[in-house]
Residue frames as a rotation matrix with the C-alpha (Angstrom) as fourth column:
UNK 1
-0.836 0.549 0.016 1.19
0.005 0.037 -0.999 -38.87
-0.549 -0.835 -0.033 -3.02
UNK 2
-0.382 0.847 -0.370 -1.13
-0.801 -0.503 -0.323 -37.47
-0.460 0.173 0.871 -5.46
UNK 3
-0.093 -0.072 -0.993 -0.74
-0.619 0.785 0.001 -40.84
0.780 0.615 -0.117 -8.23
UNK 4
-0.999 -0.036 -0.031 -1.29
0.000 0.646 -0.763 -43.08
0.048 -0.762 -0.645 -4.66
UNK 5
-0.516 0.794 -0.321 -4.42
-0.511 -0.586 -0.629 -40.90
-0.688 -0.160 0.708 -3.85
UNK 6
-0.367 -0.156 -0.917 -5.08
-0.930 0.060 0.362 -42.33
-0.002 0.986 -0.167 -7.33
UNK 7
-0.381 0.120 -0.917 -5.11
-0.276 0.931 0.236 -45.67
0.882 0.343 -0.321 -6.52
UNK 8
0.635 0.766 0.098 -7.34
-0.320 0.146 0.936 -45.45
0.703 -0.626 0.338 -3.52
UNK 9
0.363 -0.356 -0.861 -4.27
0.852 0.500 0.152 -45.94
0.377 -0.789 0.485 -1.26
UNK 10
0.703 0.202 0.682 -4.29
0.273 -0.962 0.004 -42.67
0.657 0.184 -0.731 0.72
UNK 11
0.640 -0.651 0.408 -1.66
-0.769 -0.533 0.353 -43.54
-0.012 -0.540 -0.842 3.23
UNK 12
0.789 -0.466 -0.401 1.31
-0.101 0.545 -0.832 -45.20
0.607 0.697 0.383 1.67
UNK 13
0.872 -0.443 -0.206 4.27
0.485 0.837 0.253 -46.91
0.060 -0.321 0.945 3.40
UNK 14
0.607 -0.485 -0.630 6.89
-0.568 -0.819 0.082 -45.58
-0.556 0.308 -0.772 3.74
UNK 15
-0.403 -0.539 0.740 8.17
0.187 0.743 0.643 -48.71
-0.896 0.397 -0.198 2.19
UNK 16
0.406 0.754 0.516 5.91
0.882 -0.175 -0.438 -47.86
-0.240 0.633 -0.736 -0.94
UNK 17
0.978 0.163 0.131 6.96
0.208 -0.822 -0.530 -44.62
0.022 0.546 -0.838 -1.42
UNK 18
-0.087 -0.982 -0.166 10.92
-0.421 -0.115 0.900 -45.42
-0.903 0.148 -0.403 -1.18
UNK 19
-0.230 0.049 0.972 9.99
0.657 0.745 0.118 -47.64
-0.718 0.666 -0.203 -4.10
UNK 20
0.548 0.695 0.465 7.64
0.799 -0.272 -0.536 -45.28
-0.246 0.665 -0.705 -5.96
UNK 21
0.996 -0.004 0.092 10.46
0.020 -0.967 -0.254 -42.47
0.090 0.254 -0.963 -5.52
UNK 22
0.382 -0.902 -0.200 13.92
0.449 0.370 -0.813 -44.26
0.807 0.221 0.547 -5.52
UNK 23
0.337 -0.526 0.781 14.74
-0.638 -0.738 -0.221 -42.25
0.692 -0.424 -0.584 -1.91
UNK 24
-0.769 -0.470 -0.432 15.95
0.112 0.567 -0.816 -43.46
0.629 -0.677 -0.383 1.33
UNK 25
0.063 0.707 -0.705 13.57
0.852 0.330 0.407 -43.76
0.520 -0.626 -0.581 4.36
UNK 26
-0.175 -0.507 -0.844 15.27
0.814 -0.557 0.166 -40.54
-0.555 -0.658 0.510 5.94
UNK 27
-0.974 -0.225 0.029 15.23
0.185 -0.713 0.676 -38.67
-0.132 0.664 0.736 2.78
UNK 28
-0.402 0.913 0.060 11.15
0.217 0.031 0.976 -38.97
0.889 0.406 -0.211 2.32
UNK 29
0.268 0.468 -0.842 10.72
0.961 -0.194 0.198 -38.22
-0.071 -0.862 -0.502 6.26
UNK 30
-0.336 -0.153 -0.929 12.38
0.460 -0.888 -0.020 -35.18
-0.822 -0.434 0.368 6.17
UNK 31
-0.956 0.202 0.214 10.42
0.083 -0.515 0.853 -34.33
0.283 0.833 0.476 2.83
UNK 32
0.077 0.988 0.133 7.32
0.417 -0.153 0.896 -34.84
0.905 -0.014 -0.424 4.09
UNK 33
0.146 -0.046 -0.988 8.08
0.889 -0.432 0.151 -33.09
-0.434 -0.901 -0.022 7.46
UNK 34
-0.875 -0.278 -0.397 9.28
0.218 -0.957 0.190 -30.08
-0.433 0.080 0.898 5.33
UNK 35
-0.871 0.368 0.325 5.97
0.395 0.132 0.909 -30.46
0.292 0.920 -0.260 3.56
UNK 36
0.500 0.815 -0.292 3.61
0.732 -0.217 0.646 -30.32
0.463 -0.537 -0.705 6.63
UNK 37
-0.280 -0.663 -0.694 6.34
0.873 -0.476 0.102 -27.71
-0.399 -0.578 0.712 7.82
UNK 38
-0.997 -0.071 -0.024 5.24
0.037 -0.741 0.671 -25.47
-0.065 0.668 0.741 5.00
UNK 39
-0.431 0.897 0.100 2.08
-0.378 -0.079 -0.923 -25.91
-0.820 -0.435 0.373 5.32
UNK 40
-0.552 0.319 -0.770 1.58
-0.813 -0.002 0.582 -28.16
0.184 0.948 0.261 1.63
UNK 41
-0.026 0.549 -0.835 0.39
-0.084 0.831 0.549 -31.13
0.996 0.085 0.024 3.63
UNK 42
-0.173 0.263 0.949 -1.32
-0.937 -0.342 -0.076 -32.55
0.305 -0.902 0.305 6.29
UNK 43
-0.763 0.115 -0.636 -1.80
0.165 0.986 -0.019 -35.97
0.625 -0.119 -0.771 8.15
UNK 44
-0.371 0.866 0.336 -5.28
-0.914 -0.404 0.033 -36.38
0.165 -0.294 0.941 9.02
UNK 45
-0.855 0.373 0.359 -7.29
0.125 0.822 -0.555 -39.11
-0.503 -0.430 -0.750 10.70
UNK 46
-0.116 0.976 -0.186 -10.73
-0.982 -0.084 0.171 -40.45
0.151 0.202 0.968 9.88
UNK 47
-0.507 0.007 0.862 -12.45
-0.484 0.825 -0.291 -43.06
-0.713 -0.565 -0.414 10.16
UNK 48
-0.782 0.021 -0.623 -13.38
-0.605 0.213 0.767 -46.06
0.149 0.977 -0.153 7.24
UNK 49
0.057 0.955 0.290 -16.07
-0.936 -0.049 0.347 -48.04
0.346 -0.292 0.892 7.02
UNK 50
-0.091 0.047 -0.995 -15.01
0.317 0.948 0.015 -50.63
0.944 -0.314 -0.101 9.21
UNK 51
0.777 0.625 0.076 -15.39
0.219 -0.382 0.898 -47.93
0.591 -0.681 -0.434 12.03
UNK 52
0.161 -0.897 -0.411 -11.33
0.839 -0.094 0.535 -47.66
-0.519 -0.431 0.738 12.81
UNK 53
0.367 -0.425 -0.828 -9.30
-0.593 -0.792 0.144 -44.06
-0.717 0.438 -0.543 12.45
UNK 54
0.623 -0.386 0.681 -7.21
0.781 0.360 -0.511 -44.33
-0.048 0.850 0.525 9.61
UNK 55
0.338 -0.105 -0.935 -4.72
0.178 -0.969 0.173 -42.01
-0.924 -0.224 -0.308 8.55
UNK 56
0.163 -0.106 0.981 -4.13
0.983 0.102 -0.153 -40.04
-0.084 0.989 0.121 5.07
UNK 57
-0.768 -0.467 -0.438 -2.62
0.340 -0.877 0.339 -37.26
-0.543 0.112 0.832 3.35
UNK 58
-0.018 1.000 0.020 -4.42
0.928 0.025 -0.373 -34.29
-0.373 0.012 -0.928 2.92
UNK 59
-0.522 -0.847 0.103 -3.22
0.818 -0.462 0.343 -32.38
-0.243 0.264 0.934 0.26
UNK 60
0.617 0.775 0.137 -6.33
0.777 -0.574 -0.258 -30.04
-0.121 0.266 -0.956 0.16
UNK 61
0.462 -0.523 -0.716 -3.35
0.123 -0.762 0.636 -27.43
-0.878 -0.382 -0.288 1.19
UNK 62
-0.799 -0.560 0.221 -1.04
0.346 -0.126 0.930 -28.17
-0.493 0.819 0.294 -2.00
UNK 63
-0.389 0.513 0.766 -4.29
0.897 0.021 0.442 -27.99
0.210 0.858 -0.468 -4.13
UNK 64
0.767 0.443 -0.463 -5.26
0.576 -0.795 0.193 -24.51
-0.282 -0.415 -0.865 -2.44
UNK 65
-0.013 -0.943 -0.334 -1.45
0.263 -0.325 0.908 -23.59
-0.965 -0.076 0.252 -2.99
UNK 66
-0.770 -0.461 0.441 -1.70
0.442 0.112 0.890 -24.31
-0.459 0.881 0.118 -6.77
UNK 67
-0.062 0.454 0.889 -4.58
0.987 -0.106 0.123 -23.18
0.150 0.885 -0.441 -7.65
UNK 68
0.456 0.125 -0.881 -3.86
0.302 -0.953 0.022 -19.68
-0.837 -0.276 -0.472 -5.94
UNK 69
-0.449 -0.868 -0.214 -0.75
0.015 -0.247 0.969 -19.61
-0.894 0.431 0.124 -7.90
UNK 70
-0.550 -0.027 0.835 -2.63
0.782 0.334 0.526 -20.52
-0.293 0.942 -0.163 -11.06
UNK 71
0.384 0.755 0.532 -4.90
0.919 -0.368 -0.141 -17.54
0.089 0.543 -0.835 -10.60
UNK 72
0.425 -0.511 -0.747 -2.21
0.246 -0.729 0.638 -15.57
-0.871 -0.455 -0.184 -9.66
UNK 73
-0.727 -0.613 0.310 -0.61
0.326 0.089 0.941 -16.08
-0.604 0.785 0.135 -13.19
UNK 74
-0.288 0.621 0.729 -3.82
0.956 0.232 0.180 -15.59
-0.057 0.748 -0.661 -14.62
UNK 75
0.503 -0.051 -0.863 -4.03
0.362 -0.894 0.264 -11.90
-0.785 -0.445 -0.431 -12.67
UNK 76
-0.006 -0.940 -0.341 -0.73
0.062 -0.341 0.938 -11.31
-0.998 -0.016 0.060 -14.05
UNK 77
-0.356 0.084 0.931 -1.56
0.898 0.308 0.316 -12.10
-0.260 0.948 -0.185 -17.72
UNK 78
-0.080 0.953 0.292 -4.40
0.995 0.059 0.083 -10.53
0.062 0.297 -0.953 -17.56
UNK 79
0.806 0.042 -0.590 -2.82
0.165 -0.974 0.156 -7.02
-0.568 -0.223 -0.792 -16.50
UNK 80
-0.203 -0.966 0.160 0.01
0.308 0.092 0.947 -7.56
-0.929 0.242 0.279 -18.95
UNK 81
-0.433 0.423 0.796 -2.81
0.851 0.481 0.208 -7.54
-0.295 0.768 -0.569 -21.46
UNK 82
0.506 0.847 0.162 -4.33
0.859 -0.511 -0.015 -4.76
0.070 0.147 -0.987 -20.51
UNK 83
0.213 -0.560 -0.800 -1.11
0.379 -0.708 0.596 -2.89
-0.900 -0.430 0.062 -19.87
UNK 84
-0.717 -0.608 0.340 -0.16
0.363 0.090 0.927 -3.61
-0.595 0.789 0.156 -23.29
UNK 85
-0.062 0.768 0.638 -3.81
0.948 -0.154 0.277 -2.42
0.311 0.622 -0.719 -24.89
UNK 86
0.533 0.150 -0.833 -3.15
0.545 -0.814 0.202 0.82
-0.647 -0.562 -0.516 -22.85
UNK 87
-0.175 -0.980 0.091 -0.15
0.352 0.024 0.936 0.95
-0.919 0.196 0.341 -24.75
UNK 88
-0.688 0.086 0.721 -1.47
0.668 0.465 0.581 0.79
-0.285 0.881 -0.377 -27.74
UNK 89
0.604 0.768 0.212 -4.20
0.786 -0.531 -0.318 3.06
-0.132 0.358 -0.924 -27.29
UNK 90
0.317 -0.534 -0.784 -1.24
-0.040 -0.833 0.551 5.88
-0.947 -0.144 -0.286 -26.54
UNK 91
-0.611 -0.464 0.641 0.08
0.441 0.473 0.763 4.20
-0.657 0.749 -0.084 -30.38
UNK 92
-0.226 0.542 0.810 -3.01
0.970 0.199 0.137 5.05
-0.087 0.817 -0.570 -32.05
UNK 93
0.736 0.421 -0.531 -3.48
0.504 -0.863 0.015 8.03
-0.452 -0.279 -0.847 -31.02
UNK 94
-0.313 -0.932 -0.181 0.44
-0.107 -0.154 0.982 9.30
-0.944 0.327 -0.051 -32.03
UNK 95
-0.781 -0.212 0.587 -0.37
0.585 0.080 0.807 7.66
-0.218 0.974 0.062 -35.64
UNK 96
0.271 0.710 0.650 -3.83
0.918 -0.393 0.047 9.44
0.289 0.584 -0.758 -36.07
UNK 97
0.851 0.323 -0.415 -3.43
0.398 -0.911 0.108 12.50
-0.343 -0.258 -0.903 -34.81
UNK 98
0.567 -0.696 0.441 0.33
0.531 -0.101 -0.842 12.47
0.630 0.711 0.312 -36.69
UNK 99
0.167 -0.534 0.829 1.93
-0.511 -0.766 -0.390 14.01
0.843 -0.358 -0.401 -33.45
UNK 100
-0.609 -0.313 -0.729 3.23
0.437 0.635 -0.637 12.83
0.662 -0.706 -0.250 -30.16
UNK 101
0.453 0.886 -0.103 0.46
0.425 -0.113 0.898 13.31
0.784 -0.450 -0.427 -27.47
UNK 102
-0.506 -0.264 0.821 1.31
-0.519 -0.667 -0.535 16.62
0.689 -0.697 0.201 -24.87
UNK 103
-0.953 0.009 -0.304 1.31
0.235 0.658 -0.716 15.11
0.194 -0.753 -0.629 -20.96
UNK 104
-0.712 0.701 0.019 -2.13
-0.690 -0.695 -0.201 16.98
-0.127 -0.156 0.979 -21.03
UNK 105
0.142 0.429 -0.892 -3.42
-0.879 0.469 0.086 14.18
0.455 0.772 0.444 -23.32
UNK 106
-0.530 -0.639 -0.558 -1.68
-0.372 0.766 -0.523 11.95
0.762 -0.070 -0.644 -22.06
UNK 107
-0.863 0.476 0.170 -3.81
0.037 0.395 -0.918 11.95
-0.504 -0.786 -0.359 -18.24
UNK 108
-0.442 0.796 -0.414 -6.72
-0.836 -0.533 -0.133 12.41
-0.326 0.287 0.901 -19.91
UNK 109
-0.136 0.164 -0.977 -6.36
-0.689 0.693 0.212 9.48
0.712 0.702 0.019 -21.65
UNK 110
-0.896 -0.260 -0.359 -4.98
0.128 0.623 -0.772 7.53
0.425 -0.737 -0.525 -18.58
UNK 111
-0.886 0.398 0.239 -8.14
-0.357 -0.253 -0.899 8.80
-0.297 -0.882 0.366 -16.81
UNK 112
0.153 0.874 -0.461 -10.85
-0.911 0.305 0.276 7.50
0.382 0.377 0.843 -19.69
UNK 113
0.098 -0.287 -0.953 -8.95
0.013 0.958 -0.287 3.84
0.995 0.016 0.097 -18.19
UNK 114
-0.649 -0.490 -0.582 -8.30
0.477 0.334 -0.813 4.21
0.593 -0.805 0.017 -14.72
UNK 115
-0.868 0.497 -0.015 -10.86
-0.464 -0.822 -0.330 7.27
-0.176 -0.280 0.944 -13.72
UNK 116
-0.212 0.847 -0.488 -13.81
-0.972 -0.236 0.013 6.87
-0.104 0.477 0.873 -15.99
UNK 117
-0.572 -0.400 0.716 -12.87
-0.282 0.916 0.287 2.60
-0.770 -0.037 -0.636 -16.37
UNK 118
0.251 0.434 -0.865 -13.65
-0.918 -0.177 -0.355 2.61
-0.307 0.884 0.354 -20.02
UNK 119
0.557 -0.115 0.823 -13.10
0.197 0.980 0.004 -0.64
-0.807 0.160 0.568 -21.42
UNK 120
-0.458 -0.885 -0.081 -9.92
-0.094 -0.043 0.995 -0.88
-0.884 0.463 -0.063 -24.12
UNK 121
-0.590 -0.035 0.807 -11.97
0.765 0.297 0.572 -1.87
-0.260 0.954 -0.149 -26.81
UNK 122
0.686 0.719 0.114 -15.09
0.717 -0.640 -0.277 1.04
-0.126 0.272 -0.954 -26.30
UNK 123
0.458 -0.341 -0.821 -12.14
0.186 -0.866 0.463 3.27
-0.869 -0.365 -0.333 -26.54
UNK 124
-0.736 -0.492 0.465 -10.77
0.367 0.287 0.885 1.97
-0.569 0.822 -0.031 -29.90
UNK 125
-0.088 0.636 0.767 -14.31
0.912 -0.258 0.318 2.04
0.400 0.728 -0.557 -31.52
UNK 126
0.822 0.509 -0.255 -14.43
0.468 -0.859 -0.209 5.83
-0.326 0.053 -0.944 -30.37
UNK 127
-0.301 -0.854 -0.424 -10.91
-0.236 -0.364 0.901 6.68
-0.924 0.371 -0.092 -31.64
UNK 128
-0.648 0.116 0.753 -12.21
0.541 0.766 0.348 4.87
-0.536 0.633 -0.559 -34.81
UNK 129
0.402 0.907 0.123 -15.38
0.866 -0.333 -0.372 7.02
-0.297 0.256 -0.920 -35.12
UNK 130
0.554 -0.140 -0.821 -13.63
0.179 -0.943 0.281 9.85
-0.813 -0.302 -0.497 -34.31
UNK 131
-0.777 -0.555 0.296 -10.45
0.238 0.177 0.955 8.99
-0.583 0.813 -0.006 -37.20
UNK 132
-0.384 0.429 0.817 -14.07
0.922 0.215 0.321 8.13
-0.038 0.877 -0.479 -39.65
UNK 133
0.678 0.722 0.138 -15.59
0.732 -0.649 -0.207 11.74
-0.059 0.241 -0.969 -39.04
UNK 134
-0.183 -0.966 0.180 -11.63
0.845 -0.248 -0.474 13.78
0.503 0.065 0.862 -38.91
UNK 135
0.700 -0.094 0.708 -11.87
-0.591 -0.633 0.500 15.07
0.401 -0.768 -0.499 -35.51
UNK 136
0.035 -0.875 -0.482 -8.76
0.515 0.429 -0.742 14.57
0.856 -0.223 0.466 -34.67
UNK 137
-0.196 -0.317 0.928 -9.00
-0.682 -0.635 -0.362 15.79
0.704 -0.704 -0.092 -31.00
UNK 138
-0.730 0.315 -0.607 -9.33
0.427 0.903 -0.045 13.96
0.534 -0.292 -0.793 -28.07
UNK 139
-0.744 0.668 0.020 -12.51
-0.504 -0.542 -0.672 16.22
-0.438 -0.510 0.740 -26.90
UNK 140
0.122 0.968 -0.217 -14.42
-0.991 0.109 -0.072 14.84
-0.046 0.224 0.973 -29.61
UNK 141
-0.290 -0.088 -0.953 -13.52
0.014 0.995 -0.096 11.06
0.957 -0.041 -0.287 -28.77
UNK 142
-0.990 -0.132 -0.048 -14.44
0.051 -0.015 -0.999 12.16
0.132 -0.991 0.022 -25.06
UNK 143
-0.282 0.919 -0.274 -17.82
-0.950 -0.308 -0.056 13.02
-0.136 0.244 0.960 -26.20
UNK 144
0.135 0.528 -0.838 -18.25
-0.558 0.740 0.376 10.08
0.819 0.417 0.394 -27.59
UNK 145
-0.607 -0.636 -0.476 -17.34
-0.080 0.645 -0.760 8.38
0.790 -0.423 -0.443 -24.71
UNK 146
-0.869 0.493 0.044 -19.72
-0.194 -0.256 -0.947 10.00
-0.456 -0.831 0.318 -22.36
UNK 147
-0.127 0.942 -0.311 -22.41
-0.992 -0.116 0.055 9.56
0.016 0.316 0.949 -24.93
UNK 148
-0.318 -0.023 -0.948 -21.90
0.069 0.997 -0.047 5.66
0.946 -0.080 -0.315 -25.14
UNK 149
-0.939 0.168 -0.302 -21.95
0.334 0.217 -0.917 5.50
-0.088 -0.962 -0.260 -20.96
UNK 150
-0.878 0.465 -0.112 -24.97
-0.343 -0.777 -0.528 7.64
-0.332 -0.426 0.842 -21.34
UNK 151
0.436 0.865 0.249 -26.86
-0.608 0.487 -0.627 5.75
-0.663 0.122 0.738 -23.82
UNK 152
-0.281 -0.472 0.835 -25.44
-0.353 0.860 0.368 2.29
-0.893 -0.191 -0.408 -24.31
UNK 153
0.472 0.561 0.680 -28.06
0.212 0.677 -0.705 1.97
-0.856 0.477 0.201 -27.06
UNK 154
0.779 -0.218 -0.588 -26.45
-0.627 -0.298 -0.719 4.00
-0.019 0.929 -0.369 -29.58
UNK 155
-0.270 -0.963 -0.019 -23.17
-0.878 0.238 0.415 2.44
-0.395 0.129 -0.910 -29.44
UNK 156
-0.070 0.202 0.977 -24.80
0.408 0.899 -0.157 -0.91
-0.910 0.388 -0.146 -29.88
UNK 157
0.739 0.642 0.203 -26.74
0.238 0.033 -0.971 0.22
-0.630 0.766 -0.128 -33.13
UNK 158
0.639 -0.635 -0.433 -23.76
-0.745 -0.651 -0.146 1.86
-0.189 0.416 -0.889 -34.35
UNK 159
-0.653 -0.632 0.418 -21.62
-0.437 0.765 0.473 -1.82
-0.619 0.126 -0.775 -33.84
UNK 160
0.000 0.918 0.396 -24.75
0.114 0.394 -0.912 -3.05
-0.993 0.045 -0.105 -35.61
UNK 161
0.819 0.440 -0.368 -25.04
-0.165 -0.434 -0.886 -0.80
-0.550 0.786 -0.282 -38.43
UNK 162
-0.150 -0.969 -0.197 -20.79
-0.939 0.077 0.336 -1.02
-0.310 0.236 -0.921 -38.93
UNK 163
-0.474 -0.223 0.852 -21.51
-0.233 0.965 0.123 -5.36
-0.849 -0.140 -0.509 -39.14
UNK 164
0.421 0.897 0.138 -24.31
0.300 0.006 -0.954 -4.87
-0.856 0.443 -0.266 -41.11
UNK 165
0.790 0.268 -0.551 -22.93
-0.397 -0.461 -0.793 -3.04
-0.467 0.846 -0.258 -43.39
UNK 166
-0.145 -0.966 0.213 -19.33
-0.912 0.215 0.351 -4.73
-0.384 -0.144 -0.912 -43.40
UNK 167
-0.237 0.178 0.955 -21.05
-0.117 0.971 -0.210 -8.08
-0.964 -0.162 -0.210 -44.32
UNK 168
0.779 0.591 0.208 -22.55
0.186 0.098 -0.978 -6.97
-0.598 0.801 -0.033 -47.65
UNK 169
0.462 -0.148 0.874 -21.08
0.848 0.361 -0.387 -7.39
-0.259 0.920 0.293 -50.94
UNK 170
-0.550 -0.196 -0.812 -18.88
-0.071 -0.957 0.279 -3.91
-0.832 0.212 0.513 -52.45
UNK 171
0.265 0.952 -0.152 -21.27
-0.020 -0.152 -0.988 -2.44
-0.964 0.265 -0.021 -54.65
UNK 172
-0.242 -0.773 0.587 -20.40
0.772 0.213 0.599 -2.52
-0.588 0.598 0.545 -58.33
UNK 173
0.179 0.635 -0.752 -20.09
0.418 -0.741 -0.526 0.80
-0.891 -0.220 -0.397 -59.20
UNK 174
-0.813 -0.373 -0.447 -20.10
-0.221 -0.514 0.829 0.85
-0.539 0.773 0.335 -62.85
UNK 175
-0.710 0.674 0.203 -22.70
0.654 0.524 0.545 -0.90
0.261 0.520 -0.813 -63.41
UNK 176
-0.416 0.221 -0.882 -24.48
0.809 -0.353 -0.470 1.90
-0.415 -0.909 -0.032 -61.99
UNK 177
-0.235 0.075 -0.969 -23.47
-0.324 -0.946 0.005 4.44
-0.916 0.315 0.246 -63.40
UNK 178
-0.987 -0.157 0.027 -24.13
0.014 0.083 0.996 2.81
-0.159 0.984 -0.080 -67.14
UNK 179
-0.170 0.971 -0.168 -27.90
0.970 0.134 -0.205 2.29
-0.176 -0.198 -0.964 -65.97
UNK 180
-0.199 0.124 -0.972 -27.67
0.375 -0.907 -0.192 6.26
-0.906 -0.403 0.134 -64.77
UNK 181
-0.345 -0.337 -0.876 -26.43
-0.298 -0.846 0.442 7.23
-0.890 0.413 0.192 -68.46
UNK 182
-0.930 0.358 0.086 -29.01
0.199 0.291 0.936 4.81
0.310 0.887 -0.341 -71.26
């Protein structure tokens, strides 16, 4: 239908489409009946511009069908992803803190994601901070957490200051010190 549609012939024969699909006349009625049965197509009238009805298939339905389905998959990714970065935060935690995390910890966490809806990554870069200053707790990654929501600006400056400094050159630190000591 769709590869007709194509060629500007919107309601095809049924001679035409035994051809285009190698079936029988019987076999392509009772497909398209199960089609408009389901609700993927539709026979619709209008009228052309000689001023006569016409009729043509109107697969708006199939294309409504598919493209639910396509954002349905995309749903589905898209919480697979984020199930799996949950994961992971429960991972990092375990390796920094060198212990398995007590169910205490556990909701806590679950609540900075589902409660508080922290984003996966603003939780990394406070597990991060937290790892770079060795407060291994998850009070002082909660802090940070509430201070970020609170003011948005620090965190920026802080991704800032981390790029910034990440970009430059490692110092060479002998040459330094030989300046320090003639």
């Amino acid at each position: 239908m769709i590869s007709f549609q194509q060629d500007n012939v919107e309601f095809p024969s049924f001679s035409m489409l035994m051809k285009r699909m190698g079936m029988t006349r019987d076999e392509i009625l009772s497909l398209i009946n199960s089609l408009v049965d389901r609700q993927y197509l539709r026979i619709d009238s209008k009228k052309n511009e000689n001023n006569q009805q016409t009729e043509y298939y109107n697969l708006e339905f199939l294309y409504n069908r598919v493209d639910a389905l396509v954002k349905q998959r995309e749903a589905e990714e898209e919480s697979k992803q984020t199930e799996d970065q949950e994961a992971e935060i429960f991972q990092v935690l375990e390796t920094e803190f060198g212990r398995p995390l007590s169910p205490i910890e556990y909701q806590e966490v679950a609540d900075w994601l589902h409660k508080d809806k922290f984003p996966t990554d603003m939780i990394f870069e406070a597990i991060k901070e937290a790892v770079l200053a060795q407060a291994y707790s998850l009070r002082y990654i909660d802090k940070v957490l509430m201070n970020w929501r609170r003011n948005p600006k620090q965190r920026n400056s802080k991704l800032r200051d981390q790029h910034s400094l990440s970009d430059l050159p490692p110092a060479p630190m002998k040459k330094i010190i030989k300046k320090d000591q003639e």
